[in-house]
N, C-alpha and C positions, 0 to 999 in steps of 0.2 A: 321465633325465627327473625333473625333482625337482615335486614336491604343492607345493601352498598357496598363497596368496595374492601375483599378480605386486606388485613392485613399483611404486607409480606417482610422476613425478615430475609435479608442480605448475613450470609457468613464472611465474605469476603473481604480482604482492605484492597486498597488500592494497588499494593504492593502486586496484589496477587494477581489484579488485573495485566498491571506493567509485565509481571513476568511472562504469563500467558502470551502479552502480545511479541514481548520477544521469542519467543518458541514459534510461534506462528512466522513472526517475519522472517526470522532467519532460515525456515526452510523456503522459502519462497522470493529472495532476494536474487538472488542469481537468475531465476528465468523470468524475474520481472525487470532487472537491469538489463537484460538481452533482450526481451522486446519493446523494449524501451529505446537502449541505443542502437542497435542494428535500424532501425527504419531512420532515426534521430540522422545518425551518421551517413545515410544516404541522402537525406533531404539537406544536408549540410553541405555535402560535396557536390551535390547539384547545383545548390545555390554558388558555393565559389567558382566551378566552372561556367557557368553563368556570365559571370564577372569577367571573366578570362576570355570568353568568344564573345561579346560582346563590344 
């Protein structure tokens, strides 16, 4: 019985990785750009009204 670390092999290329992560993004882009810009765009219009009553 030998100690240490098994070996592991990867089937994968990169390609496959890249693709994966496009699958993942794209179903998840849309209610990450909405809570994203929805707070974004409030804290924006705050600040230029700001400026305005100022």
């Amino acid at each position: 019985m030998t100690s240490g670390i098994p070996a592991v092999t990867l089937t994968y290329s990169l390609a496959d990785v890249a693709t994966g992560v496009t699958n993942w993004f794209s179903g998840y882009w849309l209610m990450t750009a909405f809570a994203i810009a929805i707070p974004l765009t409030f804290f924006i219009i705050q600040q230029i009204k700001g400026v305005f009553m100022n």
